[in-house]
C-alpha positions as CSV (number, residue, x, y, z in Angstrom):
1,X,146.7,-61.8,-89.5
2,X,148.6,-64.2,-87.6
3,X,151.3,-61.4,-87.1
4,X,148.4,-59.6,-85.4
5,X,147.1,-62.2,-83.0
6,X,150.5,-63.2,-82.1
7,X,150.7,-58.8,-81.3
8,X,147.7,-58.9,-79.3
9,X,148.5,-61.7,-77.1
10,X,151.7,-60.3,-76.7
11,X,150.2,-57.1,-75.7
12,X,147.7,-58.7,-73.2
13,X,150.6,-60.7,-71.6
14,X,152.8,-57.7,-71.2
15,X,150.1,-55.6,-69.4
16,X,149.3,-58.5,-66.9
17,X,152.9,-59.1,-66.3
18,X,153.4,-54.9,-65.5
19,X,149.8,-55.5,-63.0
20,X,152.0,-58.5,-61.7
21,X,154.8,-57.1,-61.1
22,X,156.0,-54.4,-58.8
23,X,157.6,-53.8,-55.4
24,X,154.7,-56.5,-54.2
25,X,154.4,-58.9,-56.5
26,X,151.0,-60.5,-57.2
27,X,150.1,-63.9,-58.6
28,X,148.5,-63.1,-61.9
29,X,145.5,-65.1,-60.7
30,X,145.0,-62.8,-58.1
31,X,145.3,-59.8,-60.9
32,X,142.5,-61.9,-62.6
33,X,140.7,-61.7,-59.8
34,X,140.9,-58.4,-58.5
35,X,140.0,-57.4,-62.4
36,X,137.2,-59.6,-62.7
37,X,135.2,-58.5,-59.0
38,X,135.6,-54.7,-60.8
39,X,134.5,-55.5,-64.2
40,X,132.3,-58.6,-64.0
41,X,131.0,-58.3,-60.4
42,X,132.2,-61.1,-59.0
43,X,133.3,-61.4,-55.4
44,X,136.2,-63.8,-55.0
45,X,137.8,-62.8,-52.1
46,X,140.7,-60.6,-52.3
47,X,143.0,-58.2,-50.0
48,X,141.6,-54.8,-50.1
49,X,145.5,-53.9,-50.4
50,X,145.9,-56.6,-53.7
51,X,142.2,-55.2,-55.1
52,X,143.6,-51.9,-54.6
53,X,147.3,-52.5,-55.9
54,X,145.5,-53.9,-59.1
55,X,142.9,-51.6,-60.0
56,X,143.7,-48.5,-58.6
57,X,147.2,-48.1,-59.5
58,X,149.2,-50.6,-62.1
59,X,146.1,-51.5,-64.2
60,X,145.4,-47.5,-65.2
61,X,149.6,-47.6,-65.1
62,X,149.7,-50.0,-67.8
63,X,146.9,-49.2,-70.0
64,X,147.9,-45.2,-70.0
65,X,151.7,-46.6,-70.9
66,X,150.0,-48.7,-73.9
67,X,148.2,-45.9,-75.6
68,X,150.7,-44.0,-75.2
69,X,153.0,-46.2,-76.7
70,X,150.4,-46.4,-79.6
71,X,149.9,-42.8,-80.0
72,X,153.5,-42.0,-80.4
73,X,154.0,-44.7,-83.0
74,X,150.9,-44.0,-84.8
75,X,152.5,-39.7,-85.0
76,X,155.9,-40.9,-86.1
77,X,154.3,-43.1,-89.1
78,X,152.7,-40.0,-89.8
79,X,155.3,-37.7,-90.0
80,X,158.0,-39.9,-91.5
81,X,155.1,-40.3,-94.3
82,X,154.3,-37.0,-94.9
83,X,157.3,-35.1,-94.1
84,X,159.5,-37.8,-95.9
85,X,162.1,-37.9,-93.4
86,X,163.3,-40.9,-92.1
87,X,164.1,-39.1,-88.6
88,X,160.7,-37.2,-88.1
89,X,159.4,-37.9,-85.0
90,X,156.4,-36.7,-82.9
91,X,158.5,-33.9,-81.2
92,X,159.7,-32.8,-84.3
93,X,156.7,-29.8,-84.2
94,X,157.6,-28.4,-81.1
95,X,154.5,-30.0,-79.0
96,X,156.8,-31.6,-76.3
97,X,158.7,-28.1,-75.7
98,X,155.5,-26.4,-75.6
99,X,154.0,-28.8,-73.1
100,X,156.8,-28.5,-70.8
101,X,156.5,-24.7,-71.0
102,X,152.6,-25.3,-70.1
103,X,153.4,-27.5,-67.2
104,X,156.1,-25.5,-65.5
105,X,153.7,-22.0,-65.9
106,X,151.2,-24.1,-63.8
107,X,153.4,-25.8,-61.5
108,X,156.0,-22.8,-60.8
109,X,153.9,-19.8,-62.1
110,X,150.5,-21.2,-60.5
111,X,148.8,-19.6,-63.9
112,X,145.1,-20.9,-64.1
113,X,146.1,-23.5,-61.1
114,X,142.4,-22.7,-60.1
115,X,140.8,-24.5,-62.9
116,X,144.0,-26.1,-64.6
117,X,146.1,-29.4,-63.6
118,X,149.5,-30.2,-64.9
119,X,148.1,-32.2,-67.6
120,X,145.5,-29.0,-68.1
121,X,148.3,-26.5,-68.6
122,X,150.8,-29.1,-71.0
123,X,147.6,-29.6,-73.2
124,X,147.5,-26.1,-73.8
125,X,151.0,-25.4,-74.2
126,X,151.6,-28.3,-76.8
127,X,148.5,-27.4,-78.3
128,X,149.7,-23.6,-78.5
129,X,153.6,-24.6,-79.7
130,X,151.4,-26.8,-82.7
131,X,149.6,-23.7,-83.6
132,X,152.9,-21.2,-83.3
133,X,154.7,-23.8,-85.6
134,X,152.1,-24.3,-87.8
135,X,151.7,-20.3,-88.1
136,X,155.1,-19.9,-89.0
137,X,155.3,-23.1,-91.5
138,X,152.5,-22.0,-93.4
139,X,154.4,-18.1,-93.4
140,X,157.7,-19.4,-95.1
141,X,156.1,-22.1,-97.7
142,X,155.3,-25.1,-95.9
143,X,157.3,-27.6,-97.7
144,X,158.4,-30.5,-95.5
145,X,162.1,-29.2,-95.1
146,X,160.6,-25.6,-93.7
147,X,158.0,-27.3,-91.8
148,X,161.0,-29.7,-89.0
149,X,163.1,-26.2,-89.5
150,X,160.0,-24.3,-88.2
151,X,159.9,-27.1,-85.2
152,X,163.1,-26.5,-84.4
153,X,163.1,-23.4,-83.7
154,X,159.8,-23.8,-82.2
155,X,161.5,-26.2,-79.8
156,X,164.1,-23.9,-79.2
157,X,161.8,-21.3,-78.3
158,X,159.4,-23.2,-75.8
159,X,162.3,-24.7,-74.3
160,X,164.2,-21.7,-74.0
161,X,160.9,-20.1,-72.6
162,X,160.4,-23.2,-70.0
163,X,164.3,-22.8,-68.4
164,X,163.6,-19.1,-67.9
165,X,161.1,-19.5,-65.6
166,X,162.3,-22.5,-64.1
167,X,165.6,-20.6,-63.7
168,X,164.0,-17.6,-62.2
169,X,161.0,-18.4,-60.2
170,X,161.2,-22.2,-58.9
171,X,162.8,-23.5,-55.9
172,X,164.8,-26.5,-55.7
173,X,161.8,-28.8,-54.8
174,X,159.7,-27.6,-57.8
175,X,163.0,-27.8,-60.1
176,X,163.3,-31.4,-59.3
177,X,159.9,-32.0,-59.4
178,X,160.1,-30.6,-63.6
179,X,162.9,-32.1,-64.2
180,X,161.3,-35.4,-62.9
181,X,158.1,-35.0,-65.3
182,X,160.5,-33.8,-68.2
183,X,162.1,-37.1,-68.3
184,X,158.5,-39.0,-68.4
185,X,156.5,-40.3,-65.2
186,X,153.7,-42.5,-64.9
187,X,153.8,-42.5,-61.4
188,X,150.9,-40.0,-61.2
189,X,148.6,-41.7,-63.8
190,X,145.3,-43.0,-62.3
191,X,141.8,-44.0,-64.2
192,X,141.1,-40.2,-65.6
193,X,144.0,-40.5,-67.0
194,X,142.8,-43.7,-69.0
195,X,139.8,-41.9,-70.1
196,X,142.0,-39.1,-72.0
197,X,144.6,-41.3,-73.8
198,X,142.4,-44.4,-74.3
199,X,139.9,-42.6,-76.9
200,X,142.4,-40.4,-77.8
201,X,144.5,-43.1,-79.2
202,X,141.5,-45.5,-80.4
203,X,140.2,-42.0,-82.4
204,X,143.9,-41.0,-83.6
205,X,143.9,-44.8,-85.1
206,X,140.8,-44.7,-86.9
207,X,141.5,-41.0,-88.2
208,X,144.8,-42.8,-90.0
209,X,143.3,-45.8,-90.9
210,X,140.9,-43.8,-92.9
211,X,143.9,-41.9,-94.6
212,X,145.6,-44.8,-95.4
213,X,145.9,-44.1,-99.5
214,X,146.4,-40.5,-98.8
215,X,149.9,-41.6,-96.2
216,X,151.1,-44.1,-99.2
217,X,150.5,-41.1,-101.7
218,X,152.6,-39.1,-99.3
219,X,155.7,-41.1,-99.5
220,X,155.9,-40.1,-103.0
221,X,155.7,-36.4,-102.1
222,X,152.9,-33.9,-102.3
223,X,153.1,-33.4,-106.2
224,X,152.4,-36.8,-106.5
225,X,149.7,-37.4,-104.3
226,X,147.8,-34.1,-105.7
227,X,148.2,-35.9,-109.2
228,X,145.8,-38.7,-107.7
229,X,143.5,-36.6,-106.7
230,X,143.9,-35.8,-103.1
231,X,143.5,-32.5,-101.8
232,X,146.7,-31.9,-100.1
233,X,146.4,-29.2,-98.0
234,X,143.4,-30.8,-96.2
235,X,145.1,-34.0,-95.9
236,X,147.8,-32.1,-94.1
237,X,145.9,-30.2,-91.7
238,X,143.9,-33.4,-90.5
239,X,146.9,-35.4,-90.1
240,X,149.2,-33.0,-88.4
241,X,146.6,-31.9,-86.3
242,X,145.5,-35.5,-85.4
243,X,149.5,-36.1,-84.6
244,X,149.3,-32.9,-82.5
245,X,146.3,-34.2,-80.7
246,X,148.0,-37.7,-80.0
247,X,151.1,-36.3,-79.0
248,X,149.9,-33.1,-76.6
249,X,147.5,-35.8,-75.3
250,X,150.5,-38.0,-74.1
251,X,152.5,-35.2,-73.0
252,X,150.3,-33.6,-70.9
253,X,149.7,-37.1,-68.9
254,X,153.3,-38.8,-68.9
255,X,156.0,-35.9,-69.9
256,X,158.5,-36.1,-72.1
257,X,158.9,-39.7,-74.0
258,X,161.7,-39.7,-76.6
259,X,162.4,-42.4,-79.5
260,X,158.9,-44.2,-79.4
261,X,157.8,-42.1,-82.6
262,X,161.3,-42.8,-84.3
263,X,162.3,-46.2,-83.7
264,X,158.6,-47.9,-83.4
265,X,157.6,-46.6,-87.1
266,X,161.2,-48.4,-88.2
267,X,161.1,-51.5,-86.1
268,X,157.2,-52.1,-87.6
269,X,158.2,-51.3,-91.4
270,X,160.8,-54.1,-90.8
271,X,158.2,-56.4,-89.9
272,X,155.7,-55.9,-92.2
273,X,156.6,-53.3,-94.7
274,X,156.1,-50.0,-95.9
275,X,152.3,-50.2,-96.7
276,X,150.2,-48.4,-94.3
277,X,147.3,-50.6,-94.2
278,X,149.8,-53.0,-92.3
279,X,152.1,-50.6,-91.2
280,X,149.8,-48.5,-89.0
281,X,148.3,-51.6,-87.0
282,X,151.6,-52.9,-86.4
283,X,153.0,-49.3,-85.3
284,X,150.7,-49.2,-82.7
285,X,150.8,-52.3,-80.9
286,X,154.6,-52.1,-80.9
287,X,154.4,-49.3,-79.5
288,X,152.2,-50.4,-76.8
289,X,153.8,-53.8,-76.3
290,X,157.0,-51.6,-76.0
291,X,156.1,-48.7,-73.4
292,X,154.5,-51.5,-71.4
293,X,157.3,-53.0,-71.3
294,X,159.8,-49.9,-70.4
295,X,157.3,-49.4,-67.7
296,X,157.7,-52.7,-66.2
297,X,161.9,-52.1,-66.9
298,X,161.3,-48.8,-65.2
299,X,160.1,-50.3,-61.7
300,X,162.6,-53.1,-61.2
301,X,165.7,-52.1,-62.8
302,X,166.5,-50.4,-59.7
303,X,165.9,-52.1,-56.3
304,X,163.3,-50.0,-54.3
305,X,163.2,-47.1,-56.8
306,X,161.4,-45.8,-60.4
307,X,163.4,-44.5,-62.8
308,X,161.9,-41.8,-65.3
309,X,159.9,-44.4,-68.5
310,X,161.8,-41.8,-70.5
311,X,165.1,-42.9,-69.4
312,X,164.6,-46.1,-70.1
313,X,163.5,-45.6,-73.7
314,X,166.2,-43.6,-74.5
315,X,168.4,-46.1,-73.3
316,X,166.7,-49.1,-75.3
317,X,165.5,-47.1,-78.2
318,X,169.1,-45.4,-79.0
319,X,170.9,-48.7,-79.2
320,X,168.2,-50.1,-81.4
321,X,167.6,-46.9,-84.1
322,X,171.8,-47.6,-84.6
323,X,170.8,-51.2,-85.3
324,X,168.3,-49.9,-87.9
325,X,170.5,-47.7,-89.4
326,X,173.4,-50.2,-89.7
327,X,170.9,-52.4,-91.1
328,X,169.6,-50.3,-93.3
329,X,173.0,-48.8,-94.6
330,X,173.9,-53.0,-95.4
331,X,171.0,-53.1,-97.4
332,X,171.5,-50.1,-99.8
């Protein structure tokens, strides 16, 4: 419990700081205040450019970057769980490829660009790459081993699939403009964008939490946890699909994020150990304590410029899965 407080206040200190801090910084009083005219109705008197700054932009910056964060986690717990595989991670199905493939069809290809947005068209595509890998999993057995063999070469596929048409039909501009998104932005992300990965992730939470037994069963394989009782192939569908839903959901907002889902899950099994009940709350607000914090990394590493969020987790998250693995490698 005190673990988890100690998280939370964490978590609310990191998302001020990331409203705070920026190209102009802003006393975190005047964040207080510019939140508290907005959600309280109070008028203390503000700049419209700080009001705006703080509400309009890094607030719905930060709060997309923690449930994302949280999602991701939450999908690699998952999968390391039910897939028993230490390096499963959310992209391991394919939904990342696919999304890109969805994203460059509207953005180069203007498919559906009437009705669909970028984060329209990656929800589709992740949500179609789920369904192709699922298809073929479910063809060639479905054991854990066939099911991250079926994702690769659904990755492979989607990817292939997204640098033929970028190859073919986009101009430098919209090439950059992919490649920019395929590294992971949150440049674009305003308040719709809260209301999508907000209850996504608060659903995708409570969805786990109330499979908790059936993930700890997991870990033991599926012959086990049939032998208590738990219908397996249900459990499967609900949970993959939930880590589908969580993962296209991030996608389609903030591109391509890499290592959250694999070094989060790690990093919060350290802390508090392998049971779910206290693995899953932990997992998420690492996660969110840590995307807030490669956002805020992402914005002043570089004087006068924003580097992609996914670079910046690669280059953290790397360094510390080889500090896991050393770690773990000294313990057995």
């Amino acid at each position: 419990m005190a673990l988890t407080i100690a998280a939370i206040v964490l978590l609310a200190l990191m998302i001020s700081l990331a409203v705070s801090i920026g190209e102009i910084s802003i006393p975190l009083a005047t964040t207080a205040k510019a939140v508290a005219n907005r959600l309280l109705g109070t008028d203390f008197e503000l700049s419209r450019i700080h009001q705006g700054i703080v509400w309009d932009y890094r607030l719905s910056r930060a709060l997309v970057a923690a449930s994302a964060g949280a999602s991701l986690a939450l999908s690699g717990v998952i999968l390391q769980a039910m897939l028993r595989n230490p390096l499963a991670e959310p992209y391991v199905l394919g939904i990342s490829a696919g999304a890109s493939t969805g994203a460059v069809c509207v953005m180069i290809l203007g498919l559906g660009s009437g009705i669909l947005g970028l984060s329209g068209g990656a929800f589709l595509g992740a949500i179609a790459a789920f369904l192709f890998v699922g298809l073929l999993a479910t063809g060639v057995g479905g054991t854990s081993e066939r099911i991250i063999l079926c994702g690769v070469a659904g990755s492979q596929l989607f990817n292939a699939l997204t640098s033929y048409i970028v190859t073919t039909s986009a101009n430098a501009e919209q090439a950059r403009g992919v490649m920019f998104w395929l590294l992971g932005s949150l440049s674009g992300v305003r308040w719709p964008d809260v209301y999508l990965s907000g209850p996504v992730a608060i659903v995708g939470f409570a969805i786990c939490m109330g499979h908790v037994r059936v993930l700890d069963a997991f870990v033991f394989g599926t012959d086990a946890a049939a032998s208590l009782g738990i219908a397996v192939r249900r459990a499967q569908i609900v949970l993959l699909g939930t880590t589908a839903l969580m993962t296209a959901a991030v996608v389609s907002i903030v591109g391509s994020i890499g290592f959250v889902g694999l070094v989060i899950p790690h990093a919060a099994r350290f802390l508090v150990g392998p049971s779910h009940d206290r693995l899953l709350p932990a997992a998420a607000l690492a996660g969110a304590i840590f995307m807030v914090g490669a956002d805020i990394v992402s914005r002043i590493i570089i004087p006068q410029q924003i580097l992609p969020i996914g670079v910046v987790t690669a280059l953290f998250g790397a360094p510390a899965f080889a500090i896991i693995l050393y770690r773990a490698r000294r313990t057995a």
